[in-house]
C-alpha positions as CSV (number, residue, x, y, z in Angstrom):
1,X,24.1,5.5,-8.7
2,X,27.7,4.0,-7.3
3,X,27.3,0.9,-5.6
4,X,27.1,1.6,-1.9
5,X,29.9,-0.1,0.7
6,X,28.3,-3.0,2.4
7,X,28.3,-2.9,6.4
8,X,30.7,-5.8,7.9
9,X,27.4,-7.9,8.7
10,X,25.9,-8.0,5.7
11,X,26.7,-10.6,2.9
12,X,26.8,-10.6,-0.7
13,X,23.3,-10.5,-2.5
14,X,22.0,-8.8,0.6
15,X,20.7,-5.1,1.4
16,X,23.0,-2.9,2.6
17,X,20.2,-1.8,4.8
18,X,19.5,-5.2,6.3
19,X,20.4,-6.7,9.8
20,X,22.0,-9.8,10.2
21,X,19.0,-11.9,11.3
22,X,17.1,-10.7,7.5
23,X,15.7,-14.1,6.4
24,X,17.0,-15.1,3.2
25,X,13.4,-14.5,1.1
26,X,12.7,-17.7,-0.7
27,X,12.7,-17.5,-4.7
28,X,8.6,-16.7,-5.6
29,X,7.0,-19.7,-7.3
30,X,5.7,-18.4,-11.0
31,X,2.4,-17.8,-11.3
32,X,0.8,-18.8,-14.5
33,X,1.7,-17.1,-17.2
34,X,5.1,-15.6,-15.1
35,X,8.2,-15.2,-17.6
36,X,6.1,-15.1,-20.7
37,X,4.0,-13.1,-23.0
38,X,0.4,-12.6,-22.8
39,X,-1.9,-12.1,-26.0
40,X,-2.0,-8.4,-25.4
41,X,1.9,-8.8,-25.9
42,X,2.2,-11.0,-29.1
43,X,0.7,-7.5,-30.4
44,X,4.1,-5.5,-29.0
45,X,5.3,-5.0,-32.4
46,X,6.4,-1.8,-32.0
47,X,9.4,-0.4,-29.1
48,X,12.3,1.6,-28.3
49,X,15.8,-0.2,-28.5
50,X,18.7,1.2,-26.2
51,X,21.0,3.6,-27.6
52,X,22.4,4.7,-23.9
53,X,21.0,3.3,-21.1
54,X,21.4,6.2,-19.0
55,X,22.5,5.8,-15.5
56,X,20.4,3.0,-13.9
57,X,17.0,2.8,-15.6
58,X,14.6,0.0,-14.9
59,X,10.9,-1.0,-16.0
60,X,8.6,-0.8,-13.0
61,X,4.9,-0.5,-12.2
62,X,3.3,-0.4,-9.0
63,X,5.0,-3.5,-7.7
64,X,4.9,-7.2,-6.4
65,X,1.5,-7.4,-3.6
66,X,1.2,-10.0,-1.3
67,X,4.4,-11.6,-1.4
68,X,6.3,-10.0,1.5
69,X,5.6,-13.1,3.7
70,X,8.0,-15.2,1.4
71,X,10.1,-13.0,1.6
72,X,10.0,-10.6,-1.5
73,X,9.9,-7.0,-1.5
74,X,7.3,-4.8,-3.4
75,X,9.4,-3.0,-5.5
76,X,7.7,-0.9,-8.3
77,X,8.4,2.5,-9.3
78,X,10.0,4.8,-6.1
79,X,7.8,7.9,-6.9
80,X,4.1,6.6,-7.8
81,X,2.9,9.7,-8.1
82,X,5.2,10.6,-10.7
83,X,4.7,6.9,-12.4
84,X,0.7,7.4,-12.7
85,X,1.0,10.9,-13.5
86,X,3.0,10.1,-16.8
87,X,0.8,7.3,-17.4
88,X,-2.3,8.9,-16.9
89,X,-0.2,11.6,-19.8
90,X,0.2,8.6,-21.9
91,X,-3.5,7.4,-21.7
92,X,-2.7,4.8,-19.5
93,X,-4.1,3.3,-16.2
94,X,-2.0,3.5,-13.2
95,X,-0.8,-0.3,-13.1
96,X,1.2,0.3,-16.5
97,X,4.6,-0.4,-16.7
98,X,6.9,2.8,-17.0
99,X,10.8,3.2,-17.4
100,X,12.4,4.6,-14.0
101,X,15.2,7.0,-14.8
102,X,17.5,7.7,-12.4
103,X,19.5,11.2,-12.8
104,X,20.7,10.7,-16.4
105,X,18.2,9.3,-18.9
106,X,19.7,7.8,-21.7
107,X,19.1,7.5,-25.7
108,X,16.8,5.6,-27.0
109,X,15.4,5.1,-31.1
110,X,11.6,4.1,-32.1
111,X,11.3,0.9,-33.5
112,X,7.8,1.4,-35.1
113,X,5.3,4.6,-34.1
114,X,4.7,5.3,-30.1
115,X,2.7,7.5,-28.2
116,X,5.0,8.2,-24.7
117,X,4.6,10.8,-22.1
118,X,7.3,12.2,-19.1
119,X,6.6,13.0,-15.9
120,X,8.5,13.6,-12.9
121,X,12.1,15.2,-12.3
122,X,12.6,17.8,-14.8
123,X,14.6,15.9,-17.0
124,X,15.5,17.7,-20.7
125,X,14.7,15.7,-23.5
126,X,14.7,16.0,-27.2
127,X,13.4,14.7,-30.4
128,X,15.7,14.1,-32.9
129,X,14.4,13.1,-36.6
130,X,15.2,13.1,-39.9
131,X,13.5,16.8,-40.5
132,X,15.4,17.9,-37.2
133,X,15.1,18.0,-33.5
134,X,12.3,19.2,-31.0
135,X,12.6,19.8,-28.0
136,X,9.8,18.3,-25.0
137,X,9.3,19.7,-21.5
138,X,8.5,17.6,-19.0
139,X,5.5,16.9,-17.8
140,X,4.1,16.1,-21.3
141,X,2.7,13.4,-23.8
142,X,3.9,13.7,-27.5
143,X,4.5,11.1,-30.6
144,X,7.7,9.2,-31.9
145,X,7.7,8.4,-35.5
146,X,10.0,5.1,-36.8
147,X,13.6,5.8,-36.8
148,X,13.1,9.0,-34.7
149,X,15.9,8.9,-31.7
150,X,14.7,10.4,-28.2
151,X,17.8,11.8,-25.7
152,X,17.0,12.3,-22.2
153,X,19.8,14.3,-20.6
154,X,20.9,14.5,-17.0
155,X,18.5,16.0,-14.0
156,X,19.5,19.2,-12.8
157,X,17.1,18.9,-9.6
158,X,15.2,15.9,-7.9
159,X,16.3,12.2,-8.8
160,X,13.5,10.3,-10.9
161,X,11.7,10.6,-14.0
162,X,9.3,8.1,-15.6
163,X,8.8,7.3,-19.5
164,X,5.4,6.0,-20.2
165,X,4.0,4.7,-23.5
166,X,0.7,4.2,-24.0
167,X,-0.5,0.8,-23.8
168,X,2.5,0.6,-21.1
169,X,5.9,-1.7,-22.3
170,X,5.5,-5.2,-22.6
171,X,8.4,-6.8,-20.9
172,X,7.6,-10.4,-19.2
173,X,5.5,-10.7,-15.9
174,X,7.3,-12.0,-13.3
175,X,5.2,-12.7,-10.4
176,X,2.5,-10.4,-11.0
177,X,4.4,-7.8,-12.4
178,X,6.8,-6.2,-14.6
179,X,9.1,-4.4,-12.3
180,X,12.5,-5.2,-12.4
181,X,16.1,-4.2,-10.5
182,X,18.1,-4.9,-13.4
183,X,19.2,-1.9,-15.5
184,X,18.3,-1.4,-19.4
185,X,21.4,-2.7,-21.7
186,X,22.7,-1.0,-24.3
187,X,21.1,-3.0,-27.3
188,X,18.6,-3.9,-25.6
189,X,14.5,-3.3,-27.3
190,X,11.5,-2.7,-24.9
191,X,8.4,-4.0,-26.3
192,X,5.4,-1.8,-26.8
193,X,2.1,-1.5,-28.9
194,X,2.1,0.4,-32.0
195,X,0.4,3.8,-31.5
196,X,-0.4,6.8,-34.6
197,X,-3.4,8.1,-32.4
198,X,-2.2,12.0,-31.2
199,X,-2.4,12.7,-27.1
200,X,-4.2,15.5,-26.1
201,X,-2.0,18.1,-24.3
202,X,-4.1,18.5,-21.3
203,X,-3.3,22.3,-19.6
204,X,-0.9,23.1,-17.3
205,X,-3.1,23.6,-14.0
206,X,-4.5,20.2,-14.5
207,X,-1.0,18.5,-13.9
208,X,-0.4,21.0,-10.7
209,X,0.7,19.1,-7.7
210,X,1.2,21.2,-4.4
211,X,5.0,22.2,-3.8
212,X,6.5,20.8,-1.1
213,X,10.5,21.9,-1.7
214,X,11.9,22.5,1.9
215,X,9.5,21.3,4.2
216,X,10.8,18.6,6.0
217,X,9.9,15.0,5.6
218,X,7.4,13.9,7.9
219,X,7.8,11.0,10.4
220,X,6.4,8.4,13.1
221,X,7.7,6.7,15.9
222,X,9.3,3.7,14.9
223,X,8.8,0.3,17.1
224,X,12.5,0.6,18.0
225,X,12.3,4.6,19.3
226,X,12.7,3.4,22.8
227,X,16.2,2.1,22.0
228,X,17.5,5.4,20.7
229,X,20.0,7.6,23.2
230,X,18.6,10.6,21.8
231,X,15.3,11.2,21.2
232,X,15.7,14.6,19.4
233,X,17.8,13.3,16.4
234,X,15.2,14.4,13.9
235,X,16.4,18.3,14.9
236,X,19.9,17.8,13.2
237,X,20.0,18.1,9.3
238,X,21.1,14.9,7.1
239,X,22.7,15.1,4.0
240,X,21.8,12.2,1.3
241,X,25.3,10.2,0.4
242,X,26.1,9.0,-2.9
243,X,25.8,5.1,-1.0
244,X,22.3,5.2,-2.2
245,X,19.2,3.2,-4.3
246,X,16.1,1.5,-4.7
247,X,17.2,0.0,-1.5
248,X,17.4,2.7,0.5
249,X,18.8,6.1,0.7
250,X,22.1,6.7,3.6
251,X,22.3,10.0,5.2
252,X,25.7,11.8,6.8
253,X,25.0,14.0,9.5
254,X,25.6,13.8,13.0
255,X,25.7,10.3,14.6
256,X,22.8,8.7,15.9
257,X,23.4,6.5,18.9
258,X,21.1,3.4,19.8
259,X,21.2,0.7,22.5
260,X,21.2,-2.6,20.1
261,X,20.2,-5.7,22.8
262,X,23.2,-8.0,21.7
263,X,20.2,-10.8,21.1
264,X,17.8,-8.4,19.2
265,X,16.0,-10.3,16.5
266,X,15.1,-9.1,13.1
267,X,11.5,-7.3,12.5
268,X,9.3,-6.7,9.2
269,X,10.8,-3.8,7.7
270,X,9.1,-1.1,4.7
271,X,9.7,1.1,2.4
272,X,10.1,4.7,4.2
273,X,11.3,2.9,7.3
274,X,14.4,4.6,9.1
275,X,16.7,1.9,10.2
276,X,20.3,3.3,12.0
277,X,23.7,1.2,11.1
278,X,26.9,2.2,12.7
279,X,25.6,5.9,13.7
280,X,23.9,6.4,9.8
281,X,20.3,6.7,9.1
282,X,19.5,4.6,6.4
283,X,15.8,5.5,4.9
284,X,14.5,2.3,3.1
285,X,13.4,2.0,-1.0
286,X,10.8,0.2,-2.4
287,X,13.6,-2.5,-3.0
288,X,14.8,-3.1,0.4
289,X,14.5,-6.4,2.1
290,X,11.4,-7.6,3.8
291,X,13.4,-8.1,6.9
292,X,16.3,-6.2,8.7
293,X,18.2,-6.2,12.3
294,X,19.3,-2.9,12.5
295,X,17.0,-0.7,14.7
296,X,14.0,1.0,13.2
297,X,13.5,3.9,15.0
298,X,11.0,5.8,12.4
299,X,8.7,5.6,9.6
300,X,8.2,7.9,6.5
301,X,4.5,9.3,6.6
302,X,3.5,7.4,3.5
303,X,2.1,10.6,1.6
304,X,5.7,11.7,2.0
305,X,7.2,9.3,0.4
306,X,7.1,10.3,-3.3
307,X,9.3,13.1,-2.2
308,X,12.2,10.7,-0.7
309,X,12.5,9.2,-4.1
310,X,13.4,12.4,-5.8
311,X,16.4,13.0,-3.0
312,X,19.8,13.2,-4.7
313,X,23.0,12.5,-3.4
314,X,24.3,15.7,-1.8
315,X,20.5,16.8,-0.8
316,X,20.1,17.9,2.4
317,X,16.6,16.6,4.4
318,X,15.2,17.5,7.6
319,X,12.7,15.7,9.6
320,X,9.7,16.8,11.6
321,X,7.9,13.8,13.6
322,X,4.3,13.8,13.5
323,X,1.4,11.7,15.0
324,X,0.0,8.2,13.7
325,X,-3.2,10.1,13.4
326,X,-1.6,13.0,11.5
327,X,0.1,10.4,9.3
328,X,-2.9,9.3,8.1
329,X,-4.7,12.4,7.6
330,X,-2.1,13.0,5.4
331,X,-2.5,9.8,3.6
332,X,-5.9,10.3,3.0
333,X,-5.3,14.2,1.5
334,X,-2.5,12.8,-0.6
335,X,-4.4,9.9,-2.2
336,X,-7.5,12.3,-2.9
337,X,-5.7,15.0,-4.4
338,X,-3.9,12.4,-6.7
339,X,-7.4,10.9,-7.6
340,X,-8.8,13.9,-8.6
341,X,-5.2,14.8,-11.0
342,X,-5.7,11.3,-12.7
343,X,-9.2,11.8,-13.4
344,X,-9.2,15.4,-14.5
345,X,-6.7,14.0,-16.9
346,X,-8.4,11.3,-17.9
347,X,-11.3,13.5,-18.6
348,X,-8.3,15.8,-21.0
349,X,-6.5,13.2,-22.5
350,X,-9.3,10.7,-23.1
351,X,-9.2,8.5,-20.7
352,X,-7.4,4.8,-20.0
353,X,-10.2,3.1,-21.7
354,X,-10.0,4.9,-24.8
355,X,-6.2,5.8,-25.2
356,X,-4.8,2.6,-23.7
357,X,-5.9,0.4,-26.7
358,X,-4.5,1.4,-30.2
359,X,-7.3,-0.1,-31.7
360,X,-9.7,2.5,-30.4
361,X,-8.8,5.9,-32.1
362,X,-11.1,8.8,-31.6
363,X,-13.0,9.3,-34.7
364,X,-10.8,11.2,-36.8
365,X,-8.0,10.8,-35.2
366,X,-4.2,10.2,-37.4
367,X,-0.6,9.7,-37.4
368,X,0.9,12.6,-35.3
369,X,4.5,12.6,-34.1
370,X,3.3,16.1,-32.3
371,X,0.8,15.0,-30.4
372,X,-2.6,17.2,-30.4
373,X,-2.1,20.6,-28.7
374,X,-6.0,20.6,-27.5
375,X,-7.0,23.6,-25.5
376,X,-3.1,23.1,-23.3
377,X,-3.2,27.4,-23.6
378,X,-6.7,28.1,-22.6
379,X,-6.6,29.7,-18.6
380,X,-8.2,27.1,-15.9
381,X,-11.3,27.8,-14.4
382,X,-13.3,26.4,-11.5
383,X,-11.9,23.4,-9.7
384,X,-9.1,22.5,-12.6
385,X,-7.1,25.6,-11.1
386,X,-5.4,22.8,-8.9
């Protein structure tokens, strides 16, 4: 996305969405093992290398735990639920890193033979070998032979999709992860494991997860309510601006006016957190500092929050506040409902233990660059109707 206009306090290298008083975060100390390969990785012999990088796409996972008191944000991919769901396609367990891509996907050719799955945005992609070109829909795990090219083209609703392969890509560990803000280079080759075992194409109900297109996003009270003029700001409509990223997402709409003590102090910010600068909501990423000064005023009701990382620039949200209580009612429907998706698809697909390690190949199994269409067209019964 265009790189947002900074606010006159904040400094280069800083959030856009952080007060003055954020706390430079100190540089994490490596852990062992941080910037290198593992053993599982000395195996990556296989990988895509970067045609067209698309418009900002980045290898994430679920994130960098435990480190917010030095300073460094979690991070990780921006819609989870659409990161495990494509991993969960791919074989994979939730932890494994994906590609993030953000509105346009990019081009990308198969170094050596991958299994990969999409899930998320609708995003069009297509297969293009040396016998032709197939075309994938989204969500779906299929096979890329050596030499075949895959093009992901631009999102025509939501913001995010995510790129799994199985055995998830390789790149170095950083502090406990392998999520990263920097974008994919053209040139560049993603490591991954070598995989000629066909996925199972798991049927459609199995993959349903409730619509939730114009409902408005759901909200708490923030520990800076009190400071706002009006309390009723949620009624107006916003309208996402192109000044917007991992960091967080800035709204237009009416302004929002606050009473900002001159002497205020910065507080622990999080993703989903509604800060207001200059009038502007600003609704924090996954990448936003761990600290800001601006006034938080609300909170994104965490089972929410996969559907704030699919808002595009000229979207237009609405916001309904709810109780703490509520809010974590809600979290506790969300995170069931997406257990029992990953496990019904680890049932269909063959689970993380089996199709996460190349080495173990159901009996029979070979080289596919289809992928197995299992029983994808027989109807849902019972509890898989989702």
């Amino acid at each position: 996305m265009p790189a947002r206009r900074r606010p006159r306090s904040a400094s280069p290298g800083r959030s856009a969405a952080d007060g003055p008083g954020r706390r430079r975060g100190a540089r994490p100390e490596l852990r062992p093992g941080d910037g290198s390969v593992t053993e599982r990785d000395e195996l990556a012999t296989s990988g895509l290398t970067v045609l067209h990088p698309g418009a900002w796409t980045t290898v994430q996972d679920l994130g960098r735990l435990g480190l917010r008191s030095r300073g460094v944000p979690p991070g990780g991919a921006f819609d989870s639920q659409s990161h495990e769901l494509a991993n969960a396609l791919a074989g994979n367990p939730p932890g494994a890193a994906t590609l993030e891509l953000v509105l346009l996907g990019g081009k990308f050719r198969a170094d050596g033979p991958l299994a990969v799955a999409l899930a998320g945005a609708p995003m069009p992609a297509r297969v293009l070998s040396g016998s032709g070109s197939r075309t994938v829909l989204p969500p779906i795990g299929f096979g890329l032979l050596p030499g075949d090219v895959l093009e992901l083209g631009g999102l025509p609703s939501g913001a995010r999709t995510y790129l799994a392969v199985r055995g998830g890509w390789r790149t170095p560990i950083v502090s406990g992860s392998r999520s990263s803000e920097r974008p994919l280079r053209e040139g560049e080759r993603i490591p991954a494991l070598p995989s000629s075992s066909p996925i199972r194409r798991p049927r459609p109900c199995l993959l349903a997860i409730p619509g939730q297109e114009g409902l408005p996003i759901r909200i708490i009270e923030g520990p800076d309510a009190e400071l706002l003029v009006d309390r009723d700001w949620h009624q107006n409509p916003f309208v996402v601006s192109s000044e917007s990223d991992r960091m967080g997402l800035r709204l237009d709409g009416p302004p929002i006016q606050v009473r900002t003590p001159p002497d205020r102090p910065s507080i622990p910010v999080l993703p989903g957190g509604i800060q207001v600068s200059g009038g502007r909501p600003i609704l924090l990423g996954v990448a936003a500092g761990t600290m800001g000064g601006y006034p938080l005023v609300a909170v994104v009701a965490s089972a929410d929050l996969p559907r704030l990382a699919q808002a595009r620039p000229r979207d237009v949200l609405r916001f309904a506040p709810i109780s703490l209580a509520e809010a974590r009612r809600l979290d506790r429907e969300s995170r069931r409902a997406r257990r029992g998706i990953l496990l019904r698809l680890e049932a269909a697909v063959g689970g993380a233990g089996t199709l996460a390690d190349p080495e173990r190949r159901p009996p029979g199994s070979g080289p596919s660059a289809e992928g197995e269409p299992s029983d994808r067209n027989r109807p849902c019964r019972g509890r898989e109707d989702g």
